[in-house]
N, C-alpha and C positions, 0 to 999 in steps of 0.2 A: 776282224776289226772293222769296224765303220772310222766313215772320217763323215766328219759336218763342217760345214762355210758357214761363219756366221759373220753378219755383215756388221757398218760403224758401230761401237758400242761406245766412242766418244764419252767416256767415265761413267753413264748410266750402269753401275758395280749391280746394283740389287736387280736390275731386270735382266742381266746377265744369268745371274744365279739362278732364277725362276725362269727364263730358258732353256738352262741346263738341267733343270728338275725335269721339265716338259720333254726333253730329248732323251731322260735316263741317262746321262751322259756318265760312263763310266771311264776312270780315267786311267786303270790299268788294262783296257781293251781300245778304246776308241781314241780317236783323233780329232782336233779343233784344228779349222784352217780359218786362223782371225783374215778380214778382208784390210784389216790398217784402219786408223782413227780410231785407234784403244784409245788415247784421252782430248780432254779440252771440251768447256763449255757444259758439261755434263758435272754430278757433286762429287762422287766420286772415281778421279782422275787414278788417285794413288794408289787406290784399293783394287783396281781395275790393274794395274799394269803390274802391282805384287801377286797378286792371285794368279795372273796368267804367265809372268815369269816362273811362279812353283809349281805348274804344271809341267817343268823339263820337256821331255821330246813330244810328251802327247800336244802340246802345243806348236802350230806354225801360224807366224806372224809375219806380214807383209806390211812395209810402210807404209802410212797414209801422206799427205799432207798436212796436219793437226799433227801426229807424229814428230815430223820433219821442222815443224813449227815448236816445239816442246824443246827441240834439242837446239836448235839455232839460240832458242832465249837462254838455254842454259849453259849454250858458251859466249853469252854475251854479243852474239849480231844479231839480234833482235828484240825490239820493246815489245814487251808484252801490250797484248788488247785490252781493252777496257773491258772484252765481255770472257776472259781467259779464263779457265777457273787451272791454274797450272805452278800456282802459288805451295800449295801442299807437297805435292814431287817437291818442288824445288826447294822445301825447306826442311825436308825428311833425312831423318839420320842416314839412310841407305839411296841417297838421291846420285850418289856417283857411278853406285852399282849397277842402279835398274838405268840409268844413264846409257848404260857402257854395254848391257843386254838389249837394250832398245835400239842404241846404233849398229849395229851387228845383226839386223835382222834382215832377212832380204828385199828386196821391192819386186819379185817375182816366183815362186814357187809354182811346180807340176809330177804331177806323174801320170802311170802311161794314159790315163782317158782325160784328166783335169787341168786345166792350168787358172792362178790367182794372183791377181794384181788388183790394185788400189781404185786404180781409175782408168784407164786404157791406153789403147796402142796406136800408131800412126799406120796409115794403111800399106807403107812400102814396106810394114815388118813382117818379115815370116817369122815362124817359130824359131828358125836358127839364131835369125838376127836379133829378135827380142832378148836370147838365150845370153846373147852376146853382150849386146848394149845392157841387160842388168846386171852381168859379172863386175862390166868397165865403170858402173857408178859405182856399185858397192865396195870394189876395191881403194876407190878413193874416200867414202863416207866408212868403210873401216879402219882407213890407213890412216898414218902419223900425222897428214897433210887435211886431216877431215875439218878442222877451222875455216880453212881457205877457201874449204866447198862454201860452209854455210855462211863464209864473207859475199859469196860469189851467187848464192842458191835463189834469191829473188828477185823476178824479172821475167816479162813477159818472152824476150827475143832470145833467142832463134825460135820463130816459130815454124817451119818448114824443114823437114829434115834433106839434108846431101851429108854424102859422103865425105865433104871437103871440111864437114866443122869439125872445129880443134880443141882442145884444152877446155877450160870451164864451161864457156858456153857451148860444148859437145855435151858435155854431162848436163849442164843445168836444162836443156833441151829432152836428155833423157828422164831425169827425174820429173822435170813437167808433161810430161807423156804418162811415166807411170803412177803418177802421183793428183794429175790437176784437171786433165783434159774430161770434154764431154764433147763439145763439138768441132767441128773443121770443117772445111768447106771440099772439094771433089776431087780437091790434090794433094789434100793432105795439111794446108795449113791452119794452126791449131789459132782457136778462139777460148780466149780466157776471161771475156765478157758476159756470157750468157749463161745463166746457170738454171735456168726455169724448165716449165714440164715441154718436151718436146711439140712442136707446133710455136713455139713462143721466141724461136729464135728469127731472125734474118732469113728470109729464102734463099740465099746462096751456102746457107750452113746447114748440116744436117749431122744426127747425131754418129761420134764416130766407128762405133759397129756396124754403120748403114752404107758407109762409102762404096760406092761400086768398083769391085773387082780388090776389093780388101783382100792382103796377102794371109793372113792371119786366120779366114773365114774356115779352115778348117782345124781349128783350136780348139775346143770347148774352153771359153772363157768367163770369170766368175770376178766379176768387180760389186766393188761398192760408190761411194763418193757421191753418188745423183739420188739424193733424196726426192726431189722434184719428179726425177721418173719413176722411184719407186721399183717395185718387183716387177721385174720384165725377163722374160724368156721369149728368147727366139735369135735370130743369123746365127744360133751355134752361141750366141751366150749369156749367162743370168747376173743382173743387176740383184746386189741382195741390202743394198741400203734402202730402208721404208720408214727409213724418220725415225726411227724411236727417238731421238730426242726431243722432237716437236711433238710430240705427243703421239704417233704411231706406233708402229709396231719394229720390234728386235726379232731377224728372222734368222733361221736353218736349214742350211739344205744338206739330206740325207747325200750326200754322193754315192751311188751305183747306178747302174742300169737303167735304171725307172730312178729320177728323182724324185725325193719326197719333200717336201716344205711343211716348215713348223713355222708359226709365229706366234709371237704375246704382245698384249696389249700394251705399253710403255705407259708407267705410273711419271717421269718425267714429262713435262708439257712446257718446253719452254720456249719464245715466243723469234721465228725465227729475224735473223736481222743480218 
């Protein structure tokens, strides 16, 4: 079996497909590990999150934030954007369904050489603690109580992780770790100002797979979210968000041994804001 990481595909449905033409992607052998931001701002949102729900197991999906953002609006704690394109799910016959598949997905997936997340990790996490801190969101954003999350989910504080945080903003902490971050500054705490290509931040901030003495650094780690950095390899892990919807490219990485990278050209070009 192969498994491929394909990074935001944020509703671009048709550069998806022609991805998957380019990878041969066979769906009774292989495996897709989406990075999170299946919809939003892209045309099609809907088409994108039916198509990868009927792929059953060959598919794994990790939250994004645009995700996260999809489902807040559709339990009503959040106005949609003026630039949302999230109108279609939410007026689709089967909008409760893919609704209720979408929340139920994890914000963390690994096996034994890879691990997949959104956006990254704070540097006091090891792999145990990461393990941990994604069970205790997602038992909240699956459970009967999952409202209260997304009354509670937006907000820049706590941005430093301790031990001592409680109740929502413990989780909401977690979820913007796994879902939001790019940079932080040498102890960890998180900046959710700066979203541009690295060099472009504050000198006290640096991007957070750089932190010195990061707990995490023998992970192999596969995020998406930083368009702005685009494909990077290297501390042990790969960025695979490279714009496709600004008009770059929708990428794949082969996972084994020797990784391999695919990418297409994105016929979406839309004007970043």
């Amino acid at each position: 079996m192969s498994i491929y990481a394909i990074g935001d595909i944020q509703g671009c449905f048709d550069d998806l497909l022609r991805l998957l033409e380019a990878i041969e992607f066979d769906k009774k052998n292989d495996q897709l590990w989406f990075a999170g931001d299946l919809v939003n701002r892209g045309p099609k949102s809907l088409e994108t999150l039916r198509f990868i729900k009927s792929l059953g197991s060959s598919a794994i999906c990790v939250l994004g934030n645009h995700d996260l953002h999809l489902l807040a609006t559709a339990f009503k704690q959040r106005t949609p954007h003026k630039h949302d394109s999230l109108s279609a799910i939410l007026q689709a016959p089967d909008c409760n369904e893919l609704l209720s598949w979408l929340r139920h997905r994890p914000l963390f997936h690994y096996n034994n050489d890879f691990c997949l997340l959104h956006a990254g990790l704070p540097p006091q996490w090891d792999f145990k603690t990461t393990k941990a801190m994604a069970i205790k969101a997602e038992k909240v954003l699956q459970g009967p109580n999952h409202i209260d999350f997304f009354k509670a989910m937006y907000g820049d504080k706590p941005n430093q992780w301790s031990q001592d945080l409680k109740g929502m903003s413990k989780i909401r902490f977690i979820v913007n770790c796994f879902t939001r971050i790019r940079f932080c500054d040498e102890k960890g705490q998180l900046d959710f100002k700066n979203n541009g290509a690295v060099g472009s931040q504050p000198k006290h901030l640096m991007p957070w797979f750089t932190v010195p003495n990061r707990k995490s650094k023998d992970m192999q780690i596969i995020f998406g979210h930083w368009s702005n950095l685009g494909y990077y390899h290297g501390q042990n892990c790969y960025c695979i968000d490279t714009g496709g919807l600004w008009g770059g490219e929708l990428t794949a990485l082969k996972l084994a041994k020797k990784v391999n990278r695919t990418s297409i050209s994105c016929k979406q070009n839309l004007k970043p804001f």
